[in-house]
C-alpha positions in Angstrom: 8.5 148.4 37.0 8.2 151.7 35.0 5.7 150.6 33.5 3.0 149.2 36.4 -0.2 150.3 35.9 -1.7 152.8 39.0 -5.3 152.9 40.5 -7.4 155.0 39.5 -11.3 154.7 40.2 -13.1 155.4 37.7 -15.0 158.3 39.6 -12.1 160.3 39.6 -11.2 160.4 36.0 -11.6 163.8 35.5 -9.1 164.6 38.7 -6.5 162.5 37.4 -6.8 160.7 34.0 -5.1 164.0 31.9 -2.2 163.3 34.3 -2.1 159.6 33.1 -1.6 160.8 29.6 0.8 163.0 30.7 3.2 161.2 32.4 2.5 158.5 30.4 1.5 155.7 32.8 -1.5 153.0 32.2 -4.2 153.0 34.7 -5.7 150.2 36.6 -9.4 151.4 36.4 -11.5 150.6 39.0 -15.8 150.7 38.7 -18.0 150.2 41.3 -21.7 149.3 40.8 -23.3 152.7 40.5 -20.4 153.7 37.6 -21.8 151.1 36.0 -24.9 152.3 35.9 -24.1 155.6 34.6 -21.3 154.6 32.0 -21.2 156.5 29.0 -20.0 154.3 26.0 -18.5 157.3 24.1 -16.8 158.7 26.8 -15.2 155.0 27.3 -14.2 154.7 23.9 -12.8 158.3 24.1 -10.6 156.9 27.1 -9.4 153.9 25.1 -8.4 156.0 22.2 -6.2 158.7 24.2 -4.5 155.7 26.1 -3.8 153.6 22.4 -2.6 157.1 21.0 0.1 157.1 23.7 0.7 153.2 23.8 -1.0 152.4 27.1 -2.7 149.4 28.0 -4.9 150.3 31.1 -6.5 147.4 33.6 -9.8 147.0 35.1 -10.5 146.2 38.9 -14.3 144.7 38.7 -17.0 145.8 41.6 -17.1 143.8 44.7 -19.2 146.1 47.6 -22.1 144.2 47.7 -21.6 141.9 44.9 -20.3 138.0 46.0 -19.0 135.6 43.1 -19.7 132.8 46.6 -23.4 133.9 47.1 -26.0 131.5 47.7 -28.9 134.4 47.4 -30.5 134.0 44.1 -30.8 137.8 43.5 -27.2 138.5 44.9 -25.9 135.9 42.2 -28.0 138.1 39.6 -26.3 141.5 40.2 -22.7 140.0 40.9 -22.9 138.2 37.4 -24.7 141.3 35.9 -21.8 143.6 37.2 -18.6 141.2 36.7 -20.4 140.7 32.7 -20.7 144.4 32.3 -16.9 145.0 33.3 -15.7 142.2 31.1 -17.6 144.3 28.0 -15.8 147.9 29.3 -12.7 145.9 29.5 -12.8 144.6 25.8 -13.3 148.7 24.9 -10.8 149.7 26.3 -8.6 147.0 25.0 -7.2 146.5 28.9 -4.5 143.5 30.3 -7.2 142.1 32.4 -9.8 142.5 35.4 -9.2 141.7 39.1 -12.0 140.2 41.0 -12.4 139.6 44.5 -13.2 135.7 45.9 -16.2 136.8 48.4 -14.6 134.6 50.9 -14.0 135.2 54.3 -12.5 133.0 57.1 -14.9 134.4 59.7 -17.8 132.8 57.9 -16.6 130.4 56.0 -13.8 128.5 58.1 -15.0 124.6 58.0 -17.2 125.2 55.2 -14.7 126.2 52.6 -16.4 123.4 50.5 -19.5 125.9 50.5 -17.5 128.7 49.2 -15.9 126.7 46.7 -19.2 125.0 45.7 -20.6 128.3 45.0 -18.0 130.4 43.7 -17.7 127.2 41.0 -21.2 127.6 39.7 -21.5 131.6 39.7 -18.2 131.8 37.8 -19.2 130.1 35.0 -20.8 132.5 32.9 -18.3 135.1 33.6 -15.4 132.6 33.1 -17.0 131.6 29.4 -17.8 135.7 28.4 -14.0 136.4 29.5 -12.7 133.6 27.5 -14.9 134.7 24.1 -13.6 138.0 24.6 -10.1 137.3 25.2 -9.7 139.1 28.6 -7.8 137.5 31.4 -9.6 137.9 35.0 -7.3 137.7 37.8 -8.9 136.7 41.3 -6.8 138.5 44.2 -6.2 137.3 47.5 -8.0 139.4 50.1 -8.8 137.9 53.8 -7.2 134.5 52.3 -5.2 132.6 55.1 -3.8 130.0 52.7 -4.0 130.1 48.9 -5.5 126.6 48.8 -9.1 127.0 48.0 -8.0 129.6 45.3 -5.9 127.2 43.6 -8.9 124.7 43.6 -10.7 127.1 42.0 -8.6 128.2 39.2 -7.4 124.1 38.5 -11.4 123.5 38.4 -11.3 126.1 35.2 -8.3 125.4 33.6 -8.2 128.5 31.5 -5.3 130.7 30.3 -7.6 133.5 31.0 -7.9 133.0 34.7 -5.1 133.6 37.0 -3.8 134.6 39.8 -4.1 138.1 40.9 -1.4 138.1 44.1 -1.8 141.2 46.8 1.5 141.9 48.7 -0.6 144.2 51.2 -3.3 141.8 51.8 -0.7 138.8 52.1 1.2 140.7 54.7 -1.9 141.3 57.0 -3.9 137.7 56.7 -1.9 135.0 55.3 -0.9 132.3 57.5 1.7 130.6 55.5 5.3 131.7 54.6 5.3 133.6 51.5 7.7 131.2 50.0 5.2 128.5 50.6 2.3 130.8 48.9 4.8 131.5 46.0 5.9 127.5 45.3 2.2 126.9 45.1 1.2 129.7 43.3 3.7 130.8 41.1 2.3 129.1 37.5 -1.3 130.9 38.3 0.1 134.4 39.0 -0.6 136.9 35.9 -1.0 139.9 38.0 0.4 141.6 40.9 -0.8 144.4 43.2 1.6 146.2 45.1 1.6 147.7 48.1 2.6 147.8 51.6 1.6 148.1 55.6 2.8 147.2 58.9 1.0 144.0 59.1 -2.5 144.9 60.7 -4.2 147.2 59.0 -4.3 148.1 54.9 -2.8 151.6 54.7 -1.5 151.0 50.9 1.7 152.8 52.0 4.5 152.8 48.9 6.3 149.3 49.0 9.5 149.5 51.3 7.7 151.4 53.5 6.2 148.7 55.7 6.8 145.1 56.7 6.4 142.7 53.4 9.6 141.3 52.0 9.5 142.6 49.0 13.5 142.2 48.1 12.4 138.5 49.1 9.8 138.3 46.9 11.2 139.6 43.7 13.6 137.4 43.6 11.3 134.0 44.5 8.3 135.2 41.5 8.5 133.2 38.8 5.0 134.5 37.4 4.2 134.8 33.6 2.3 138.4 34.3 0.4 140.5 32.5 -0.1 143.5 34.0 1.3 145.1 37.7 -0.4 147.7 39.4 0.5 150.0 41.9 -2.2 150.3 44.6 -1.2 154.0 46.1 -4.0 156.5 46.7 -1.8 159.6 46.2 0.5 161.1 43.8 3.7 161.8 46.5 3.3 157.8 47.6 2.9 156.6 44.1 6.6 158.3 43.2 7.9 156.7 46.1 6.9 153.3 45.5 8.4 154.1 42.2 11.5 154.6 43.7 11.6 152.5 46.1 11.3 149.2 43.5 14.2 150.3 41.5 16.3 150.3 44.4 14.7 146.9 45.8 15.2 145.6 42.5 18.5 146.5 42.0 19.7 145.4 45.2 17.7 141.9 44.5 19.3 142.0 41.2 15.9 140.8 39.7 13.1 142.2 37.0 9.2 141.7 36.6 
């Protein structure tokens, strides 16, 4: 796990990216829509080169206020498919694992019309799904308000490509899922190429180091049988992110199992 990738956004490079280099660690770089507006190319390719120097491999977390790979809106589909195409072309600069998306569903408006959702998500998908496969970059949908991984797995069996997977949250399983995580595992398990980590007591999504809250994590490491690509450490300070450091080699030792 010494080697997990950490969040950083993007609008903080400057704060923290000298401290990446130094300590050697690959971020998980995340844009929002109005980075993406201002990007400067050189200064992305300047990134890319530091982190190959050193020999990291950094990740991408792809836009989602505002944006909905599930809209019906014409102009909505426009901007989400203009954003999640302009990550995928940052993400083959910067020679990264892979980009997390978000699903855009929710079970508060989409509860017996999952079909809707899926319909959607299907058709808005497609051009993002084709650009990531010509550029050889893996996407990685994430659980987020998911109750059940079913309608996810629909989606990515619909596709059928090696480059999209399974992005699995600890944090957000632990506050919404409504199956066993062993269930969510046996079902998932072949999809899974990345893995955000985190923790919380169960109701709200504090990101606290893992071990700190109530997700099994000793549990889980010894029950994922994923074939990942990249692991990323969602803390949103330095002090938590060398705890959760910590904390994993201990729960990994004690579960007598590796990532």
């Amino acid at each position: 796990m010494e080697k997990a990738n950490i969040h950083m956004p993007y609008s903080e490079r400057k704060k923290y990216f000298d401290k990446f280099l130094e300590y050697k660690i690959s971020p998980e770089i995340f844009f929002n829509g109005n980075d993406l507006d201002k990007i400067n190319y050189k200064e992305i390719e300047d990134i890319s080169k530091k982190l190959s120097e050193r020999g990291l491999k950094p990740s991408v977390h792809a836009p989602y206020n505002d944006i909905n790979i599930s809209a019906s809106d014409k102009a909505i589909i426009e901007v989400t498919q203009k954003r999640l195409l302009h990550t995928i072309e940052l993400a083959k600069i910067l020679n990264a694992s892979g980009i997390v998306i978000h699903p855009g569903y929710d079970p508060l408006r989409f509860r017996l019309m999952e079909d809707s959702w899926f319909n959607s998500a299907k058709k808005n998908l497609e051009s993002i799904i084709k650009k990531a496969e010509e550029s050889k970059i893996y996407l990685a949908i994430e659980n987020i308000f998911e109750e059940h991984f079913e309608y996810l797995k629909k989606l990515l069996l619909h596709f059928n490509s090696k480059y999209f997977g399974h992005c699995f949250d600890t944090g957000h399983f632990n506050i919404f899922s409504k199956i066993s995580l062993e269930n969510w595992l046996e079902n998932m398990n072949p999809f899974i190429i990345s893995l955000h980590l985190h923790d919380n007591l169960g109701y709200l999504d504090q990101h606290l180091p893992v071990g700190d809250g109530s997700f099994p994590f000793k549990f889980f490491f010894t029950k994922l049988k994923a074939n990942l690509k990249w692991v990323t450490l969602e803390m949103h300070n330095e002090k938590s992110v060398f705890r959760c450091l910590q904390n994993i080699k201990s729960l990994k030792t004690s579960a007598n199992e590796s990532i």
